[in-house]
N, C-alpha and C positions, 0 to 999 in steps of 0.2 A: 749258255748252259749253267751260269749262275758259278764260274769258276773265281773263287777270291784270292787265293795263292797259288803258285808254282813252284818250289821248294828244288834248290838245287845242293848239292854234297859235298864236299874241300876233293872226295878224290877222282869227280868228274867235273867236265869242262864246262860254265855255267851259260855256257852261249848258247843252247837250245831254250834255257830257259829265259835268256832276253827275246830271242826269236819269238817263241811261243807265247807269251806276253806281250811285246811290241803290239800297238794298236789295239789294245785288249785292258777293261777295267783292272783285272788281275794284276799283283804286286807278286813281284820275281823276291826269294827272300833263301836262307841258306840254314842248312838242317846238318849235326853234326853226329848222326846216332852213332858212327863208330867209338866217336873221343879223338877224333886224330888231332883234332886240335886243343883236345885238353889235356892239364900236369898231370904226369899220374904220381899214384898216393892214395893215400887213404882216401881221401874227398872227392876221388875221382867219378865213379859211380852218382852218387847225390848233386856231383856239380853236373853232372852229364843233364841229368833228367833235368834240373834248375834249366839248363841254357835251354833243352831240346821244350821245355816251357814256355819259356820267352821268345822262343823263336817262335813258336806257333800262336802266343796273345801278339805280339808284335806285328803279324803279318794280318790276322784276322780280326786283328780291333778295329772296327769303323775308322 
């Protein structure tokens, strides 16, 4: 189906997403759109988007 990532969350259990993956060219990879795992503060917003970036060229870059 041409799937390249699987994208799991810090406040669910990422083991569907190794399942789902296992045997499968797809890279299992972790997405944070809440912030739960970021400072908060002023930078918190702009650092959010920064990571939820990287999380997604990291996962999707050849």
């Amino acid at each position: 189906l041409g799937v390249v990532c699987v994208f799991a969350e810090p406040q669910f259990s990422s083991k569907l997403v190794t399942l789902l993956t296992e045997g499968t060219d797809a890279k299992p990879a972790h997405l944070d759109p809440l912030g739960a795992l970021s400072k908060p503060g002023p930078e918190h917003y702009p650092n959010l988007i920064r990571q939820l970036a990287a999380s997604f060229r990291g996962c999707l870059s050849p």
